[in-house]
GUBALO-283639 format. One line per 10 residues: number of its first residue (from 1); their letters; for each residue x, y, z of C-alpha. Coordinates in steps of 0.25 Angstrom, whole numbers. Example, Ala and Ser with C-alpha at 12.3 -4.5 7.8 and 13.67 -1.06 7.14 Angstrom:
REM GUBALO-283639
1 = as = 49 -18 31  55 -4 29
REM end
This chain:
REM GUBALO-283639
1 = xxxxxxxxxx = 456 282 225  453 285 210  458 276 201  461 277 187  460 261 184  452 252 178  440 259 185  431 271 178  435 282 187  445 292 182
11 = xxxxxxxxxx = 448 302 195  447 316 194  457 327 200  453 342 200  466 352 202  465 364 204  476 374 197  480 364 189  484 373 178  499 373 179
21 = xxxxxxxxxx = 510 367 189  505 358 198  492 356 195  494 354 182  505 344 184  494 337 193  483 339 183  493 333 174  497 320 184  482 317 188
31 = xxxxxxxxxx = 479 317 172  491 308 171  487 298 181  474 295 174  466 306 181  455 316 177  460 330 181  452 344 182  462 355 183  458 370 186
41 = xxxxxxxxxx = 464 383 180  463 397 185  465 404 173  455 403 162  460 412 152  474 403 148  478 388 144  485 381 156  493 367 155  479 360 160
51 = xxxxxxxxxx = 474 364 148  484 357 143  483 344 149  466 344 150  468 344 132  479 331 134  470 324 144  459 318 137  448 325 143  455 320 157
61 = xxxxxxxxxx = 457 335 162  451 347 162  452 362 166  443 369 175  445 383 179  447 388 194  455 399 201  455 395 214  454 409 222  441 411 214
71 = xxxxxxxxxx = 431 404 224  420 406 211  427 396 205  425 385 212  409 383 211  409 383 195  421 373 196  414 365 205  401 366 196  409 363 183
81 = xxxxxxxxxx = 415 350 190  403 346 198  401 334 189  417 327 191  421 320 204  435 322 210  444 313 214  454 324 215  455 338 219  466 345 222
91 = xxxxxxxxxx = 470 360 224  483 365 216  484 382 221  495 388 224  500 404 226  511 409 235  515 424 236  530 429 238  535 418 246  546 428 254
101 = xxxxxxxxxx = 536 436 260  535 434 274  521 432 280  517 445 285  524 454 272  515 446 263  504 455 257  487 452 259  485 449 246  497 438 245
111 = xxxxxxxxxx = 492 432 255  477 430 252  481 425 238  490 415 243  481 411 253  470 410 245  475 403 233  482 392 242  473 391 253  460 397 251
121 = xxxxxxxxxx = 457 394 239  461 377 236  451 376 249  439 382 241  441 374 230  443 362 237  430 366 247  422 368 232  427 357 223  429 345 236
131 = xxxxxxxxxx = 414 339 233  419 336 221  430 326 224  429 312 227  425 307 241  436 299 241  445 310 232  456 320 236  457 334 237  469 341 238
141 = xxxxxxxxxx = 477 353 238  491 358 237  498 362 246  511 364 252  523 361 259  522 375 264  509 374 270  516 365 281  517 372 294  526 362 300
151 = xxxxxxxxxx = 536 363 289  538 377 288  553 379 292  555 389 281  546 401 279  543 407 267  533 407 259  522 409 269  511 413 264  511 401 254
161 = xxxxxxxxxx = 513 392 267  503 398 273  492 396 264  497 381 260  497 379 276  482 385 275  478 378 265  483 362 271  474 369 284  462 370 276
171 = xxxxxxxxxx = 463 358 268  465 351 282  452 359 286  443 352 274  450 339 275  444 339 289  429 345 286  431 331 276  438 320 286  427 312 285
181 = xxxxxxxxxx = 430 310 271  437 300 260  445 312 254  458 316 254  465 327 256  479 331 252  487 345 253  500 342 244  515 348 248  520 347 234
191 = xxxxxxxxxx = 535 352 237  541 364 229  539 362 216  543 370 202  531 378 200  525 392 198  523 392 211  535 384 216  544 392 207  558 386 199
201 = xxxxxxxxxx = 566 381 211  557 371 218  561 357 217  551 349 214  546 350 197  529 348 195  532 337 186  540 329 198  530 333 209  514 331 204
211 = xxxxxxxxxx = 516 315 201  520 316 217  509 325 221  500 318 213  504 304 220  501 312 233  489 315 230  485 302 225  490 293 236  481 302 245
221 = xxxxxxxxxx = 466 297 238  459 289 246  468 293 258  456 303 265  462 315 273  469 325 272  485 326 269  497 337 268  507 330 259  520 330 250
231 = xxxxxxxx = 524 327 237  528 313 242  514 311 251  521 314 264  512 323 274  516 337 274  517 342 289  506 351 291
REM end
């Protein structure tokens, strides 16, 4: 596991859409922790709050553009970070549509979107960017309460489910192509939290929810294979 002791190593996360929300509130932990962090933004043309914390971090964090449903973007990112080794990769993308529209009233173009930005797309970055993490490291992705099958009891929100359901399957598929690996593997359920995407009345604030997340994410190095949890590291049913 890294270590940010006595020896030389300093460990390295990459998250990507780490501009605001979440990702920034992780971007912000791991710098905290006594990490190096990489963050990516999709828009080029404004200041975000990684800018932010890269100018407050002592060189400790920087920026890096990527819009994840741009497959171009990837093999310049990967070029541009050719020469840093990971310890820690993990995918922070997140879209939904309107969440009353039942399944089959939900226009084309919704539905590619949503599927693309939650599914899709965190797969094809973490297919181009996962020879650059440790062989011991982790990568990860956000996920979903929602994307559990067995605990759908409610309906709603369906496409969103879906693709959150789609994307533990396919992270389940590359986990499998690399079972003979030291890596983990971690799809994280944060719970409903206050965000642009969470909206006002959730329950759970970003400030009390990424120190949890983070600790998730941490127990799991050097644990290899793959694993659905929750804020508290239980495992998600699938």
């Amino acid at each position: 596991m890294p270590s940010t002791g006595t020896d030389q190593h300093t460990p390295t996360a990459l998250i990507i859409g780490a501009s605001r929300g979440l990702g920034h509130a992780m971007a912000t932990e791991f710098l905290d922790r006594g990490w190096s962090v990489i963050g990516t933004v999709r828009d080029t043309t404004s200041r975000t709050p990684l800018h932010d914390l890269a100018d407050r971090s002592d060189g400790r964090v920087s920026v890096e553009h990527l819009d994840v449903n741009e497959p171009d973007h990837l093999a310049p990112l990967h070029e541009r970070l050719a020469h840093r080794q990971l310890d820690l990769l993990f995918v922070n993308a997140g879209t939904t549509n309107n969440e009353q529209t039942p399944i089959g009233a939900v226009p084309t173009a919704d539905f590619v979107q949503v599927m693309v930005t939650n599914a899709l797309s965190p797969m094809r970055v973490i297919e181009a960017l996962e020879d650059l993490v440790s062989p011991t490291g982790l990568i990860g992705a956000m996920s979903s309460g929602q994307g559990s099958i067995s605990n759908n009891t409610t309906a709603g929100r369906e496409v969103y489910r879906g693709s959150k359901a789609a994307l533990n399957m396919f992270m389940r598929s590359f986990a499998t192509r690399q079972a003979e690996t030291q890596r983990a593997f971690a799809l994280l359920a944060p719970g409903w939290i206050r965000t642009a995407l969470g909206g006002p009345d959730a329950p759970f604030s970003v400030e009390g929810s990424v120190p949890l997340l983070v600790d998730v994410l941490l127990s799991k190095l050097g644990t290899p294979g793959l694993a659905y949890l929750d804020r508290s590291g239980q495992t998600v049913p699938w």
